[in-house]
TORDREN-974861 format. One record per residue (C-alpha): residue number from 1; x, y, z. Coordinates in nm, 2 decimals, always signed. Example, Ala and Ser with C-alpha at 12.3 -4.5 7.8 and 13.67 -1.06 7.14 Angstrom:
2
{atom 1; {+1.23; -0.45; +0.78}}
{atom 2; {+1.37; -0.11; +0.71}}
// end
This chain:
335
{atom 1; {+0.07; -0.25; +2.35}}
{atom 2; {+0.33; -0.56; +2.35}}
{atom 3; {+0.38; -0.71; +2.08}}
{atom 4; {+0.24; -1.00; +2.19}}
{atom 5; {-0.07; -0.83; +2.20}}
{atom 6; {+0.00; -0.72; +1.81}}
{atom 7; {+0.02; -1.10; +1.73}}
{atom 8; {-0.29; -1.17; +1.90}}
{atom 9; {-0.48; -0.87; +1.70}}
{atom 10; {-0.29; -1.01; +1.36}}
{atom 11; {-0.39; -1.33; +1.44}}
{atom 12; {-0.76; -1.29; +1.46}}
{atom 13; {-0.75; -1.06; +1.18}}
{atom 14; {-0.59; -1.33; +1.01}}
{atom 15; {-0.86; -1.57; +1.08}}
{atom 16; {-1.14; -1.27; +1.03}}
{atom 17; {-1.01; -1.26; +0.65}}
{atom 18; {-0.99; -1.66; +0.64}}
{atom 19; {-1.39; -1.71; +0.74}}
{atom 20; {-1.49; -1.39; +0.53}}
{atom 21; {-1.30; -1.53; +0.22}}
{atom 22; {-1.36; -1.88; +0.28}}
{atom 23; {-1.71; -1.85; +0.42}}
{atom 24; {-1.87; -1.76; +0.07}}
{atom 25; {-1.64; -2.01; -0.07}}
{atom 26; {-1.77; -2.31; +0.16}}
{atom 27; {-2.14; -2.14; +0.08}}
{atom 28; {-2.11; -2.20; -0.30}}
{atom 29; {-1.99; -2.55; -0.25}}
{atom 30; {-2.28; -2.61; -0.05}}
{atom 31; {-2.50; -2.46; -0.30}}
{atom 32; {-2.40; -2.69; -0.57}}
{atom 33; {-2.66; -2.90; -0.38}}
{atom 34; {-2.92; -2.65; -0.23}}
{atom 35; {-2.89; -2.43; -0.54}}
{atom 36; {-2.81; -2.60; -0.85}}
{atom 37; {-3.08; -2.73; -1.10}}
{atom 38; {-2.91; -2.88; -1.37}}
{atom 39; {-2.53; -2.97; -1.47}}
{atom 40; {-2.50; -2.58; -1.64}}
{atom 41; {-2.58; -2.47; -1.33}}
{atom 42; {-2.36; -2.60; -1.10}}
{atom 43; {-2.09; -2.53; -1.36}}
{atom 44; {-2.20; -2.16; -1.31}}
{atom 45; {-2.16; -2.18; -0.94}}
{atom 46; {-1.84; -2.35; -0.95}}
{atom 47; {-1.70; -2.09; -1.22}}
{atom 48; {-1.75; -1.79; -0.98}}
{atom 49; {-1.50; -1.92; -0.75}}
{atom 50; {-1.29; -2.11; -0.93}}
{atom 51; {-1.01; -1.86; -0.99}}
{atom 52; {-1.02; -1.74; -0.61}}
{atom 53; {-1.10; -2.08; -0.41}}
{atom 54; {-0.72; -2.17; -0.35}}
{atom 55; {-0.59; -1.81; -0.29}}
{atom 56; {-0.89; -1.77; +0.00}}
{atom 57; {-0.72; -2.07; +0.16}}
{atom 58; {-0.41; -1.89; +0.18}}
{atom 59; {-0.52; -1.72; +0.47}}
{atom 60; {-0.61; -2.04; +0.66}}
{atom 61; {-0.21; -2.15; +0.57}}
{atom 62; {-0.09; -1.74; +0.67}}
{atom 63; {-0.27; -1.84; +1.03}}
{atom 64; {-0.19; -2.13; +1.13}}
{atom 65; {+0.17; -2.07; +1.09}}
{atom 66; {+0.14; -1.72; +1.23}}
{atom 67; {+0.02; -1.89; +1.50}}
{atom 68; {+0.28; -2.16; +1.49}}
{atom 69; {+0.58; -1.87; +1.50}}
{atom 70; {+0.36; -1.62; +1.77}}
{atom 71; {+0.22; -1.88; +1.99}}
{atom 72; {+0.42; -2.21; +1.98}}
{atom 73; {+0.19; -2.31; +2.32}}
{atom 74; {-0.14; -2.22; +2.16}}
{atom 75; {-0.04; -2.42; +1.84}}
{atom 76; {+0.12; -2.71; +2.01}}
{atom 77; {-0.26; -2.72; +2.29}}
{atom 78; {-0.45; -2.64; +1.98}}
{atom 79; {-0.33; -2.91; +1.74}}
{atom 80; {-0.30; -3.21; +1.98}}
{atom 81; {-0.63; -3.12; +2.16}}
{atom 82; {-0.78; -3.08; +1.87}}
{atom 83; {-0.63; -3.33; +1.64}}
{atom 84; {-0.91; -3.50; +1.47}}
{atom 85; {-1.17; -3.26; +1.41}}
{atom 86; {-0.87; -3.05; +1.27}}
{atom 87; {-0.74; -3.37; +1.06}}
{atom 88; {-1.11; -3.40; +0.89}}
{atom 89; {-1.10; -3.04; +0.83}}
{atom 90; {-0.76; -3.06; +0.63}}
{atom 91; {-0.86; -3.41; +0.48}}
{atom 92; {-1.21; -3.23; +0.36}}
{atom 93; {-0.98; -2.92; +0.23}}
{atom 94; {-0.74; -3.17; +0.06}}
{atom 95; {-1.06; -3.37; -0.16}}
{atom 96; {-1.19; -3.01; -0.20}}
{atom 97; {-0.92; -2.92; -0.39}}
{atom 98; {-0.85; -3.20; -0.60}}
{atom 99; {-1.24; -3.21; -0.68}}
{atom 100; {-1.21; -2.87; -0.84}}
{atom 101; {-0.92; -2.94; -1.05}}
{atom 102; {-1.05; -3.34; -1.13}}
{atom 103; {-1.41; -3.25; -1.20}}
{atom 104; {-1.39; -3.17; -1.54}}
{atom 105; {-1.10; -3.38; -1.66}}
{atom 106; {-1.32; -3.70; -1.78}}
{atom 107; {-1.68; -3.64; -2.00}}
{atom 108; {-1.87; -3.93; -1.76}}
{atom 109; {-2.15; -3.82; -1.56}}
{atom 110; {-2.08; -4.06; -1.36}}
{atom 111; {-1.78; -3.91; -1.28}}
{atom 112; {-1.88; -3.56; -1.24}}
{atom 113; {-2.11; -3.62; -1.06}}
{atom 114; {-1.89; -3.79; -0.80}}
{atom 115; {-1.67; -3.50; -0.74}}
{atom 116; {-1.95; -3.29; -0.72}}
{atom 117; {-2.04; -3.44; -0.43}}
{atom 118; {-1.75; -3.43; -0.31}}
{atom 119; {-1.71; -3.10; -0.32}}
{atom 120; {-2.05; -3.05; -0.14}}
{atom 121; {-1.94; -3.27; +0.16}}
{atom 122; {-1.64; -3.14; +0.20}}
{atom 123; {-1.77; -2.75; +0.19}}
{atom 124; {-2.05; -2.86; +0.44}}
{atom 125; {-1.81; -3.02; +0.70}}
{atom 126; {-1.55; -2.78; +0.75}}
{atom 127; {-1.79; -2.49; +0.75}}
{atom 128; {-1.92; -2.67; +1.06}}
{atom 129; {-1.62; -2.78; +1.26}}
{atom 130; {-1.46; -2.48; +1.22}}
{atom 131; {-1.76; -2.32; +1.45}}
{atom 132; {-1.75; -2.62; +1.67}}
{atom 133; {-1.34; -2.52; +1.74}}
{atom 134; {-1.38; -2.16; +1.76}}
{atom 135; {-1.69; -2.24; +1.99}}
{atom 136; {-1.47; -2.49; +2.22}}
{atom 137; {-1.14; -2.22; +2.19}}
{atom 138; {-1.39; -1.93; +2.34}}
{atom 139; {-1.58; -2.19; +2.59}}
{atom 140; {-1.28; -2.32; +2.78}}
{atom 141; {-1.16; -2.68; +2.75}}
{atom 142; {-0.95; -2.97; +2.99}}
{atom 143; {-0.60; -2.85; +2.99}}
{atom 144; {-0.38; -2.91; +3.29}}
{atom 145; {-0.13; -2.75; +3.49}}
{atom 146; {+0.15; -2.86; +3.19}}
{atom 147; {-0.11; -2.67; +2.94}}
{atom 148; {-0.18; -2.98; +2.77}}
{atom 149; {-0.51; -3.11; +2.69}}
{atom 150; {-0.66; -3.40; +2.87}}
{atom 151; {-0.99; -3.39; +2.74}}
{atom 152; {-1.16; -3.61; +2.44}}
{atom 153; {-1.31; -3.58; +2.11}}
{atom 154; {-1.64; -3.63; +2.34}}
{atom 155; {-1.55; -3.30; +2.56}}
{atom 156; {-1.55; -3.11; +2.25}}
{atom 157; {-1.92; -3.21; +2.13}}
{atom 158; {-2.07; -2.96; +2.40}}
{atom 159; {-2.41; -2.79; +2.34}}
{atom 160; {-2.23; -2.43; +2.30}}
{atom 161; {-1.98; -2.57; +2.03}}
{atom 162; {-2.26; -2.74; +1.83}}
{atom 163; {-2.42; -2.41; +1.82}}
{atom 164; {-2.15; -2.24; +1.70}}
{atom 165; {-2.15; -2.48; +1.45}}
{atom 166; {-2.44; -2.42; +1.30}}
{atom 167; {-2.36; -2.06; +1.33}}
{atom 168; {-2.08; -2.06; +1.08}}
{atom 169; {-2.28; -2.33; +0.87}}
{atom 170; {-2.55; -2.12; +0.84}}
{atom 171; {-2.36; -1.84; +0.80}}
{atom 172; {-2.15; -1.94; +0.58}}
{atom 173; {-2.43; -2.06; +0.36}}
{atom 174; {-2.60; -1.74; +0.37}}
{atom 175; {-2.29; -1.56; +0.29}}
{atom 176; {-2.23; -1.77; -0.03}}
{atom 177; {-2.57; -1.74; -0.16}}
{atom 178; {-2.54; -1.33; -0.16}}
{atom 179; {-2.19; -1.43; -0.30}}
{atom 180; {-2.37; -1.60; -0.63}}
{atom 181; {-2.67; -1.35; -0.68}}
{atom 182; {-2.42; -1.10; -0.70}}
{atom 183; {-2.19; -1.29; -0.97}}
{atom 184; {-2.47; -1.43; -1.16}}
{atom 185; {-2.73; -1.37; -1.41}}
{atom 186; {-3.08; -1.51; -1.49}}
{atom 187; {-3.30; -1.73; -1.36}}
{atom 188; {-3.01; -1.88; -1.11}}
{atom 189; {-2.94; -1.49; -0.93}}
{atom 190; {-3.33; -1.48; -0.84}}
{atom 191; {-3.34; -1.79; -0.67}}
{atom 192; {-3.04; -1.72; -0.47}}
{atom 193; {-3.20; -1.39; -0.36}}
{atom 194; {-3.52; -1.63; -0.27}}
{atom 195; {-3.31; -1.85; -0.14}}
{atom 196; {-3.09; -1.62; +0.08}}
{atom 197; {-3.40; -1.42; +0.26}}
{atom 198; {-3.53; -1.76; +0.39}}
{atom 199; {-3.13; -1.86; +0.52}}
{atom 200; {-3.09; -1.53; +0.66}}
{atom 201; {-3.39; -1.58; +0.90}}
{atom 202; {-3.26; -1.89; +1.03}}
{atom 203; {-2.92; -1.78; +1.03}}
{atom 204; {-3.01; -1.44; +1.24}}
{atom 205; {-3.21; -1.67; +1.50}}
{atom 206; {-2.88; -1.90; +1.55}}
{atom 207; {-2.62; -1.63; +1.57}}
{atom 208; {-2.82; -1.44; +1.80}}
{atom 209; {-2.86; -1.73; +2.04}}
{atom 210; {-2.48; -1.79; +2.02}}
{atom 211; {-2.35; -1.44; +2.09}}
{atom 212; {-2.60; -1.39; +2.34}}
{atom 213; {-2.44; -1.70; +2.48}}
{atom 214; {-2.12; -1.60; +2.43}}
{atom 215; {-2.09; -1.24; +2.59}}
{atom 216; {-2.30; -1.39; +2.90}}
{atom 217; {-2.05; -1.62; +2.98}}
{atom 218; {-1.73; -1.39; +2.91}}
{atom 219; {-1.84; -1.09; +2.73}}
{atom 220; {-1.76; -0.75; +2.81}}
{atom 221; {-1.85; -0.39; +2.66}}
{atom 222; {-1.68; -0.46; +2.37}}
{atom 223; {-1.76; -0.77; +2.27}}
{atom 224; {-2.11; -0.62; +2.34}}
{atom 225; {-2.04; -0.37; +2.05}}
{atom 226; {-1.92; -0.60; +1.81}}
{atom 227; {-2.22; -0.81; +1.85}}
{atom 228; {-2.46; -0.56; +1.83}}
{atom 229; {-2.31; -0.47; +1.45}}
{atom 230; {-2.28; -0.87; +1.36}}
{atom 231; {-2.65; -0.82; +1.46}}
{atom 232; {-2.75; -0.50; +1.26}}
{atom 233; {-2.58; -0.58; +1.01}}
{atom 234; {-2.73; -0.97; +0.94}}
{atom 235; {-3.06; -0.74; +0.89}}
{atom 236; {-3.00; -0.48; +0.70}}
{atom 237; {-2.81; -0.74; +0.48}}
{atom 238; {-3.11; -0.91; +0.45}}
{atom 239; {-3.31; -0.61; +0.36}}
{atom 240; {-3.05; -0.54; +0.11}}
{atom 241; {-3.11; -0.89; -0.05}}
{atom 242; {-3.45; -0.84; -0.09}}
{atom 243; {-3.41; -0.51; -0.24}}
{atom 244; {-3.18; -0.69; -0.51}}
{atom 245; {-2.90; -0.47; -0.42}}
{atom 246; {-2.63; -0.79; -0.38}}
{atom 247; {-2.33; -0.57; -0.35}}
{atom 248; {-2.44; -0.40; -0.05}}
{atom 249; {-2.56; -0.72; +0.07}}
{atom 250; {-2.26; -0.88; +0.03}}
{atom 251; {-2.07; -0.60; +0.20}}
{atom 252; {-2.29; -0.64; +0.51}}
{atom 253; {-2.29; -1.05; +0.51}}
{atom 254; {-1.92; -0.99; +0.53}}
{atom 255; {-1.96; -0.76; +0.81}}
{atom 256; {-2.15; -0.97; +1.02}}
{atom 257; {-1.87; -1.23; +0.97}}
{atom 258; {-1.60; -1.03; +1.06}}
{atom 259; {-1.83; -0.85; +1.38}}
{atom 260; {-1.90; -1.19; +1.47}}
{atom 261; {-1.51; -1.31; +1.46}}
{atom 262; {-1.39; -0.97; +1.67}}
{atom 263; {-1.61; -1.08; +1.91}}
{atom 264; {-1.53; -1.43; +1.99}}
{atom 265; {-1.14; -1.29; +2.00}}
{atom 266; {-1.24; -1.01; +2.24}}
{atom 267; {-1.42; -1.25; +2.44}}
{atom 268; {-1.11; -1.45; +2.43}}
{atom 269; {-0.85; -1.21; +2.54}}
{atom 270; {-0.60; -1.17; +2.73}}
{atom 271; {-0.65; -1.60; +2.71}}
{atom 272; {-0.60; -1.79; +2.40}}
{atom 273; {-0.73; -2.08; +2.52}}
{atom 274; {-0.86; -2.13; +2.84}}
{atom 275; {-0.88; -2.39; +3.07}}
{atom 276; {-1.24; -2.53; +3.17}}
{atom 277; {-1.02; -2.72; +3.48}}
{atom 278; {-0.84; -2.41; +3.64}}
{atom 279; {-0.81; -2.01; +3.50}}
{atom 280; {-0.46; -2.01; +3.61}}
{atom 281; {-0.38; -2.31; +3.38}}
{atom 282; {-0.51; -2.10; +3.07}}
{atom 283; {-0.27; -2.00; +2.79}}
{atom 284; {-0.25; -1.64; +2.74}}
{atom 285; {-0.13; -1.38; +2.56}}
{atom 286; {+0.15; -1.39; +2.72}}
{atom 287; {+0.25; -1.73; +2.90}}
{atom 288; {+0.22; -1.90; +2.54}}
{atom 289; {+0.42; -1.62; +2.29}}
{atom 290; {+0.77; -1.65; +2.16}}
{atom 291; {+1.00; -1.46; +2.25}}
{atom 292; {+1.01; -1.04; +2.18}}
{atom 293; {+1.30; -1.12; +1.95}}
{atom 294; {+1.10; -1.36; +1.73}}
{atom 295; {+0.80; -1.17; +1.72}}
{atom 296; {+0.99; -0.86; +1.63}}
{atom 297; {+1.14; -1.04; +1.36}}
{atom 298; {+0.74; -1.18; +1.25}}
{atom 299; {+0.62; -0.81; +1.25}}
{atom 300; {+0.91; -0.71; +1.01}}
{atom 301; {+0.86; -0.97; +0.77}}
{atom 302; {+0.48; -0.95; +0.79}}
{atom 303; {+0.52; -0.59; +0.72}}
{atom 304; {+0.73; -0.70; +0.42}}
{atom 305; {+0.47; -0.99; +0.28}}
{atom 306; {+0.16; -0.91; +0.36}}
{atom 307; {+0.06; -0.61; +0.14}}
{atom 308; {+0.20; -0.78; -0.18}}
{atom 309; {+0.00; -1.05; -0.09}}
{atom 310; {-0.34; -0.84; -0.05}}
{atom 311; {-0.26; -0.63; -0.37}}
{atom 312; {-0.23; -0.98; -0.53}}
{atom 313; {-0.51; -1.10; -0.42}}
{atom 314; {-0.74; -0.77; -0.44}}
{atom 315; {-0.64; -0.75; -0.84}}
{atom 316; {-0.73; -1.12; -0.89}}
{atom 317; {-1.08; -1.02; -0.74}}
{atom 318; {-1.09; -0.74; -0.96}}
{atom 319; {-0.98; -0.92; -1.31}}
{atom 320; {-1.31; -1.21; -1.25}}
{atom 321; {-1.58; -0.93; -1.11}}
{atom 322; {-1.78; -1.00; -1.39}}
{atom 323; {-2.12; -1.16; -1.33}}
{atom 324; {-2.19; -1.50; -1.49}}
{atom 325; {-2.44; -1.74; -1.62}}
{atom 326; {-2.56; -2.04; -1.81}}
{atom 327; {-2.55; -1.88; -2.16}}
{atom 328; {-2.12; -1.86; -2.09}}
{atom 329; {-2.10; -2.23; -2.02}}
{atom 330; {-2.01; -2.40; -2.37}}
{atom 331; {-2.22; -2.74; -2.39}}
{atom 332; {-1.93; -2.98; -2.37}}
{atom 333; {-1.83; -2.82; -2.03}}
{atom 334; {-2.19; -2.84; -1.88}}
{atom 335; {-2.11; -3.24; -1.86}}
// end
């Protein structure tokens, strides 16, 4: 294997960890909304991923620049094509953050409630553009013979994108609601569990659709594999849920993220992006990598980085495993 071929496998096991992390991130945003009763409440649901939300993001940062470094053609297509559904995503992930840290520093409801909402609409809309660019990455888009894109925002609103929009919204959503019955306590971790048996159906029917899509247009054995376990696995996640057996459930929503990832990148492969215009003007593995010299250097430093980074990361986890609830949320913070 060529180390180009490495990059492309680190790559989309870059992203896999990004949408696993930061899928049950966007979900609990979202559920500040769906979920959420009271003020306690959505204090409960910001709390359990509070001390992880900006270390998950890391992994979004860790591939875009490994992506940058890898494939300076797929970045430089990527970016440009995609500039403003890309520019919402990092202006959404900008407010996100600041709404976490700004939420609680003034008592007015008014206030609170505010960056609340912010932090719904800017969980919600990422979660869905990021299917929409995966969707349009996998599909094919306009890029000519200089492998630049010529297309518009318009071009990038297709039918199959959309889909795969509500695929990782859904998704997403689903995976962040197993995320809080498992962290929670009470009253709030059974109507998750209610809640995540009715978005599970839904999401099951969308995914399906999509991946079906998918590996008809440029699926292969593989990809066939990996979506039959995204498949099994959304089910027997379910039936975990409504056993009440969270962790398990958790496991297999995270599964059926990281299934459903491998396949869109095995679908992709050898292309990185392809072109809708002309196959020969897709970027590939190999007419868009650096040279071997620079990606040797990248596999020695990633070598270096990244298991600090996951032991890091792993023991954070570890240190706020504990399940939460209303009764730990003192009444001056449930304003």
């Amino acid at each position: 294997m060529e180390l180009h071929d490495v990059w492309f496998v680190l790559i989309a096991v870059l992203w896999t960890g990004y949408f696993f992390l930061e899928g049950f991130d966007f979900g609990v945003g979202i559920l500040t909304k769906l979920l959420a009763r009271d003020r306690p409440e959505k204090r409960v649901l910001i709390n359990t991923i509070g001390p992880v939300w900006d270390g998950n993001e890391v992994w979004l940062l860790t591939a875009g620049g490994a992506t940058f470094a890898a494939f300076p053609e797929w970045y430089a297509t990527l970016f440009s094509g995609f500039y403003l559904p890309l520019l919402i995503i990092l202006v959404c992930l900008i407010v996100r953050g600041v709404a976490f840290e700004y939420r609680a520093k003034r008592p007015e409801e008014q206030w609170q409630r505010n960056w609340e909402t912010a932090i719904f609409w800017t969980s919600l809309i990422p979660a869905f553009l990021w299917g929409v660019a995966f969707g349009n990455i996998v599909r094919g888009v306009k890029i000519d013979q200089h492998f630049e894109y010529v297309g518009n925002v318009g071009d990038l609103l297709n039918p199959y994108a959309l889909l795969g929009g509500l695929v990782t919204l859904t998704l997403f959503t689903f995976h962040g609601t197993v995320f809080v019955g498992l962290k929670t306590v009470g009253d709030i971790r059974e109507r998750a569990r209610k809640l995540a048996l009715k978005l599970g159906v839904v999401t099951a029917l969308l995914a399906l659709g999509f991946l079906l899509w998918t590996q008809a247009d440029s699926g292969d054995t593989a990809s066939l594999a990996a979506l039959i376990v995204a498949v099994a696995a959304l089910l027997v996640a379910l039936v975990m849920v409504n056993a009440g057996r969270e962790g398990w459930a958790f496991i297999l929503s995270g599964l059926t993220i990281v299934a459903a990832v491998a396949m869109l990148f095995l679908a992709l492969f050898p292309n990185v992006m392809p072109s809708s215009l002309n196959p020969d003007w897709s970027l590939t593995v190999t007419n868009a990598s650096s040279s071997p010299y620079t990606l040797k250097i990248m596999t020695w430093c990633a070598g270096i980085a990244t298991p600090i980074v996951l032991l890091y990361q792993s023991w954070t986890y570890w240190v706020f495993r504990k399940r939460i609830g209303t009764h730990h949320i003192a009444p001056d913070a449930a304003h």
